[in-house]
C-alpha positions in Angstrom: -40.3 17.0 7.8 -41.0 14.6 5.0 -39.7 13.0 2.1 -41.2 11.7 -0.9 -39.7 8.2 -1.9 -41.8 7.8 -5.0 -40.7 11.0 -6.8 -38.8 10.9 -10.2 -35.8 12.7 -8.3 -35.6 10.8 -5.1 -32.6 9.3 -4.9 -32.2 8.4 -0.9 -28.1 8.4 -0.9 -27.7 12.3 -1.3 -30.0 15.6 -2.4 -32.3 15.4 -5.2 -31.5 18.0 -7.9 -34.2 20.2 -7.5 -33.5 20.5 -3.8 -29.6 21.4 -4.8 -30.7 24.1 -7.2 -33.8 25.6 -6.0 -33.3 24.4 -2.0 -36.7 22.8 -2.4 -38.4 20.3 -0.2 -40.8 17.6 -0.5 -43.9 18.9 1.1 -44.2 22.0 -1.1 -42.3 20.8 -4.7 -43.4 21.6 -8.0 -41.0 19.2 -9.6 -42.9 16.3 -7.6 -43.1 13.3 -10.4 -44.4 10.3 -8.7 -42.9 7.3 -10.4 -43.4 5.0 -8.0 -42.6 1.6 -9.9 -39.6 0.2 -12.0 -39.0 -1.2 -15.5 -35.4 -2.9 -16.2 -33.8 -3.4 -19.5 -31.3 -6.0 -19.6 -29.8 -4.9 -23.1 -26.0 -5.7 -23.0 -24.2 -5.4 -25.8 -22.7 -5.5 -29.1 -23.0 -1.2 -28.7 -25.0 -1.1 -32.3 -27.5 -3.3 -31.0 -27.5 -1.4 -27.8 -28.4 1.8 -30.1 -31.2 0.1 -31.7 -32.7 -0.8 -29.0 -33.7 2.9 -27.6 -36.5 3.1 -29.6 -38.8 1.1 -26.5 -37.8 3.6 -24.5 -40.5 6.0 -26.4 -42.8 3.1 -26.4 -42.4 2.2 -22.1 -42.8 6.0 -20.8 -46.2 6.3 -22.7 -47.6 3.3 -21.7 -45.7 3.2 -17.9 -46.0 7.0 -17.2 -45.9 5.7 -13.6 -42.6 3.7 -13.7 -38.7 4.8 -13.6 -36.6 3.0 -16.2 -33.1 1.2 -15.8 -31.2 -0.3 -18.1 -28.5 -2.5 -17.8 -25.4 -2.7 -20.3 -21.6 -2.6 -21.4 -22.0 0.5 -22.9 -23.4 3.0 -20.9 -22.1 5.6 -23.1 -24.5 5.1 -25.8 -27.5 5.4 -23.3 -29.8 8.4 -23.7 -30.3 10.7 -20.7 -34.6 9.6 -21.0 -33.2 6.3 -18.8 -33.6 7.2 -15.3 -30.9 4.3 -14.2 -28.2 3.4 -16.4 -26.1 0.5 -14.9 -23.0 -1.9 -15.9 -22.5 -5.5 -15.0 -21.0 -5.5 -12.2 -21.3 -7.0 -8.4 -22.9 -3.8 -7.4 -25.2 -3.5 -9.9 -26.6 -6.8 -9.4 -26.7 -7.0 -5.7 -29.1 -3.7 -6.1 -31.3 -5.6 -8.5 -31.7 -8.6 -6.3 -32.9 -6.3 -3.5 -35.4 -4.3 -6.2 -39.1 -5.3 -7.1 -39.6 -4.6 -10.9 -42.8 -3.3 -12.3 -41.5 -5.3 -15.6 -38.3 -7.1 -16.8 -37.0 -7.2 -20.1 -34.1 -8.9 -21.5 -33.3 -8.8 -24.9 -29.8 -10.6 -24.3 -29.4 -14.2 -24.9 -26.2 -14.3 -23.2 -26.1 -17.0 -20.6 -25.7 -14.4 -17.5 -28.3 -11.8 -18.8 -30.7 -14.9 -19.2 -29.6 -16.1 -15.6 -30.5 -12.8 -14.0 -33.5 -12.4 -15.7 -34.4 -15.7 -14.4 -33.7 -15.0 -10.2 -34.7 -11.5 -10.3 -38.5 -10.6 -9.2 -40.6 -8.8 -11.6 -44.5 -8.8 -11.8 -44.1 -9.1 -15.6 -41.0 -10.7 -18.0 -40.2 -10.2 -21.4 -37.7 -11.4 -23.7 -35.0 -14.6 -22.2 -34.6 -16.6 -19.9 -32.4 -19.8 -18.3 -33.4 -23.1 -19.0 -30.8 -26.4 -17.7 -28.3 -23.5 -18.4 -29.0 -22.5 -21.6 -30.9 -19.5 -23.0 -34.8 -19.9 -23.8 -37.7 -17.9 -24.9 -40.0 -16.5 -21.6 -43.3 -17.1 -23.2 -44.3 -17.4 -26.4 -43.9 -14.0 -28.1 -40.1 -14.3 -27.4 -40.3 -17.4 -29.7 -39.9 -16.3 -33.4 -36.9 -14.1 -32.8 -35.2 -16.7 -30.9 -36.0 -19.1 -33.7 -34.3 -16.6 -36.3 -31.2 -16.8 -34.0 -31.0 -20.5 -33.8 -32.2 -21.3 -37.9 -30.2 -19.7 -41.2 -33.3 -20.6 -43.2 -36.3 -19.2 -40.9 -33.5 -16.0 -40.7 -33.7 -15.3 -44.2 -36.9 -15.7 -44.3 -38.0 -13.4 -42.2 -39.7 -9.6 -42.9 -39.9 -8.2 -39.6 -37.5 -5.8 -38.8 -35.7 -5.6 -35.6 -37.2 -2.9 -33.8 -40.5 -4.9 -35.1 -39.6 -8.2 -32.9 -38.5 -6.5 -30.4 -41.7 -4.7 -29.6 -43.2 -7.6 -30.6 -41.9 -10.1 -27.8 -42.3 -7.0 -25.4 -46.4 -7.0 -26.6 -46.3 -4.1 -28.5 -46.6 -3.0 -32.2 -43.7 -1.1 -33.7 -45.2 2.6 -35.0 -42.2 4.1 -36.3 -40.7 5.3 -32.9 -37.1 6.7 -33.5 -33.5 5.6 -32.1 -32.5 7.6 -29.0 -28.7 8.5 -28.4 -26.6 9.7 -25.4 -25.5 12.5 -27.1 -24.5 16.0 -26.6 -22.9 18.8 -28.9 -20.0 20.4 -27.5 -17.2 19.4 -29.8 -16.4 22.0 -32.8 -14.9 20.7 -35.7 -13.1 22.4 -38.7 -14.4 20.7 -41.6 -13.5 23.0 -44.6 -16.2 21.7 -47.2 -17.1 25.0 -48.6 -20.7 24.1 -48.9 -20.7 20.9 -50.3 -22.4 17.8 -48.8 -20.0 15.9 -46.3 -20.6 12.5 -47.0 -19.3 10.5 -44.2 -17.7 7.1 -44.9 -17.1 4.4 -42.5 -14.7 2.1 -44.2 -14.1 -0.4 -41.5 -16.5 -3.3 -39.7 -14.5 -4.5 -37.1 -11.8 -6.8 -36.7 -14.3 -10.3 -36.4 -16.6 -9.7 -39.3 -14.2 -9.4 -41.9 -17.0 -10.8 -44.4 -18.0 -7.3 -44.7 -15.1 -5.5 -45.7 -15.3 -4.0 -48.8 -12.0 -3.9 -49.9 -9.6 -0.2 -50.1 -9.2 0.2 -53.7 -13.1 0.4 -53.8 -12.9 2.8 -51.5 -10.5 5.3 -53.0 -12.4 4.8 -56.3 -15.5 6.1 -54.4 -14.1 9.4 -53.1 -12.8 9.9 -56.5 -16.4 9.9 -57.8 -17.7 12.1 -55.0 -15.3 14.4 -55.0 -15.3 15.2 -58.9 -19.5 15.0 -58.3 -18.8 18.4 -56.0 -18.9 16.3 -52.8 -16.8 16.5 -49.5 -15.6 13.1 -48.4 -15.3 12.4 -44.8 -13.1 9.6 -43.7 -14.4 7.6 -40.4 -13.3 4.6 -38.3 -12.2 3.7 -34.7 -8.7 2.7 -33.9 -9.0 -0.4 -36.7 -10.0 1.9 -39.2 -6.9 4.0 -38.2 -4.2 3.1 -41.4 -6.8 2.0 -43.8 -8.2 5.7 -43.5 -4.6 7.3 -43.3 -4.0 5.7 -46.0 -7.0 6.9 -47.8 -6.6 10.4 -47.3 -3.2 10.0 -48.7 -3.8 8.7 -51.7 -6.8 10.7 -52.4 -6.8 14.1 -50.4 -10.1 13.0 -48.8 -10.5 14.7 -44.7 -9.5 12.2 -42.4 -9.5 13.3 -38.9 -8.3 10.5 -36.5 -10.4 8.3 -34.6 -12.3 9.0 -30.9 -13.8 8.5 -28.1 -17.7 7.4 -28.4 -19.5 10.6 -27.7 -17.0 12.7 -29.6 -17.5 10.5 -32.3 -21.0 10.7 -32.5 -20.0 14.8 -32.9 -18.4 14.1 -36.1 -21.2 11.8 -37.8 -23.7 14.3 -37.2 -21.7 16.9 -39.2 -22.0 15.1 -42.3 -25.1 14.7 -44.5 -25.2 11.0 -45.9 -23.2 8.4 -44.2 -22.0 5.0 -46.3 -21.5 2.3 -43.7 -21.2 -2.0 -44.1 -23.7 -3.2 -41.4 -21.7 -1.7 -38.3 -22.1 0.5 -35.1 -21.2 3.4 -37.7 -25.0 2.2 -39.4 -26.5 2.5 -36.1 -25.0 5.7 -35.3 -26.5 7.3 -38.5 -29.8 6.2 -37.7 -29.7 7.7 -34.3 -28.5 10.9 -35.7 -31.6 11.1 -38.3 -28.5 11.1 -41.0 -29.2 9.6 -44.7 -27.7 6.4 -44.8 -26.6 4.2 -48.0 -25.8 0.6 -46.2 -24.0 -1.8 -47.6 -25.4 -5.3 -46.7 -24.1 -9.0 -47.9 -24.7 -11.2 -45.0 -27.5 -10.5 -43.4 -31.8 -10.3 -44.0 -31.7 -7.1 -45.3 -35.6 -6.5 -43.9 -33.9 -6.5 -40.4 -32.9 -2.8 -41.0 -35.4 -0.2 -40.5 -33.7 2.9 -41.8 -37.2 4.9 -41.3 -36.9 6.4 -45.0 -34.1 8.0 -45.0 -31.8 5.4 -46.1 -30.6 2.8 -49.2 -29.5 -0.9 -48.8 -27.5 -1.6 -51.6 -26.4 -5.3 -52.3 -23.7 -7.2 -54.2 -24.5 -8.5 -57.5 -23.5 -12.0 -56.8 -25.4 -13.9 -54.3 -23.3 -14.3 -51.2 -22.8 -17.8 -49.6 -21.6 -16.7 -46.4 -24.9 -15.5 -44.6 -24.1 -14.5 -40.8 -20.4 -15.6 -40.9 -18.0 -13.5 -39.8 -15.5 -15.0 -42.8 -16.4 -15.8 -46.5 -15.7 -19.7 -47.5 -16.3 -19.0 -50.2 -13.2 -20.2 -52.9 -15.2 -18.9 -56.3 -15.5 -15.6 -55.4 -15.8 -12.7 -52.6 -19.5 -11.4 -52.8 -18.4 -8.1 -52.1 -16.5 -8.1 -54.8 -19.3 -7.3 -57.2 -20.8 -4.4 -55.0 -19.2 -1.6 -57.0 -18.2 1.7 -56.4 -20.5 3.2 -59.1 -23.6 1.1 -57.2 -22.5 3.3 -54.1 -22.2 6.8 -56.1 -25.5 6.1 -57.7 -27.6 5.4 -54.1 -25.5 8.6 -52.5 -27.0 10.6 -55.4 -30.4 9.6 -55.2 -30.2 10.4 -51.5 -28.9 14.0 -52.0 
């Protein structure tokens, strides 16, 4: 009898699937895949840039047809089912890919211990970060420019390469428009009584670091006014931070709040509504996964790092913000945000209807 170690489904520890629901075996299998080489992506966190990372996966199974993909992360929730290996950071974990010869290696993590494996682990090919005297540096010289934009405000700014663009970039590729994937499946029913009318989904928080971002709840209750006497159906969202902000909310204005979610059950209740108004977020990323219209809300970052693929708005305060990647405005004169009204948001949810 024999066995087939390079095949898609070989796992080694226990019965491949197609054995377990067709009782076939490796000398006479139609589901034979040989995939007989490895690709790891070290892609840890924050979870939105986790999310927006997906799109290589599109970009590594046409060019690697032959190769198996891992992916290594704290969120291996957000990970779409397309990864053959999806793996946390843990003793396990590692020990397996110290023992593992990869095809190619690609970190996208300049975190001191994703750098640090990239460095002892064998690959023929590496993309992305290294270690250096214990500190993070660029593998080779396509890594360079969006380390640079991570080390320099000014060369930051400047930039006009979106993310997914530098990405593929430093992995040797050109970006051609190759969509977000998700790990997401559709088994939660919601009742949403909207009658009809558009859900517009608003995500009112952006965690508890980047308060810079936070547009503040007057604004917000202004805005569901608006929508909701412009025959739309507001949809209050948020995690467990967002929690009394949105209670309140729907209190004061009668706009559907729901509660807040696991990960997977959130992603349910974004892809029920039809435009989704977000600061810069995991909410923003979401959206994008989920092919949803998206009006962002952006004050502290390049805005030409967000590739919303054409279904999207970035709308910007009025007043020139001071406070470029900080997570808290120093600003004594005035809060940028300030002057990003709730008619600017009304306006770019209409245009998107």
């Amino acid at each position: 009898m024999i066995y087939k170690r390079d095949c898609e489904f070989f796992r080694g520890d226990v019965p491949c699937r197609p054995h377990k629901t067709e009782n076939v075996h490796c000398d006479d299998c139609k589901y034979y895949v040989s995939k007989p080489n490895i690709i790891l992506i070290i892609k840890l966190g924050a979870i939105g840039d986790v999310i927006r990372t997906t799109p290589l996966i599109q970009k590594l199974k046409k060019e690697h047809p032959d190769s198996l993909i891992w992916w290594l992360t704290y969120s291996p929730e957000v990970i779409p089912s397309s990864v053959n290996g999806i793996f946390t950071y843990t003793p396990e974990s590692i020990v397996t890919f110290q023992a593992t010869h990869f095809k190619k290696l690609i970190n996208l993590d300049k975190d001191r211990q994703a750098c640090a494996l990239t460095k002892i682990l064998n690959a023929d090919e590496k993309y992305g970060y290294t270690l250096i005297d214990g500190k993070p540096a660029p593998i080779d010289q396509k890594a360079v420019p969006k380390f640079l934009t991570g080390l320099f405000d000014d060369v930051n700014q400047a930039n006009t390469k979106s993310y997914t663009e530098e990405i593929f970039e430093i992995c040797g590729y050109k970006f051609a428009g190759e969509e977000y994937e998700i790990g997401f499946d559709e088994k939660w029913t919601w009742d949403i009584p909207n009658n009809g009318k558009p859900s517009i989904g608003l995500n009112t928080g952006c965690g508890s670091r980047w308060v810079s971002r936070l547009w503040k709840e007057e604004y917000w209750a202004e805005l569901i006014v608006k929508l909701q006497k412009a025959g739309y159906f507001p949809l209050l969202l948020g995690g467990e931070q967002e929690h009394e902000r949105n209670s309140s909310l729907a209190k004061n204005t009668g706009a559907m709040y729901l509660g807040y979610f696991p990960m997977k059950q959130f992603f349910s209740l974004v892809n029920k509504c039809h435009t989704v108004v977000t600061a810069v977020t995991m909410g923003m990323h979401i959206a994008i996964a989920l092919k949803k219209k998206l009006v962002l809300m952006n004050n502290i970052f390049n805005p030409a790092e967000f590739d919303m693929y054409g279904r999207g708005i970035i709308v910007q305060p009025q007043k020139k913000c001071t406070c470029f990647f900080s997570p808290t405005c120093k600003n004594e004169e005035y809060f940028c945000l300030d002057s990003l009204t709730p008619e600017m948001i009304f306006e770019a949810v209409e245009k998107l209807k």
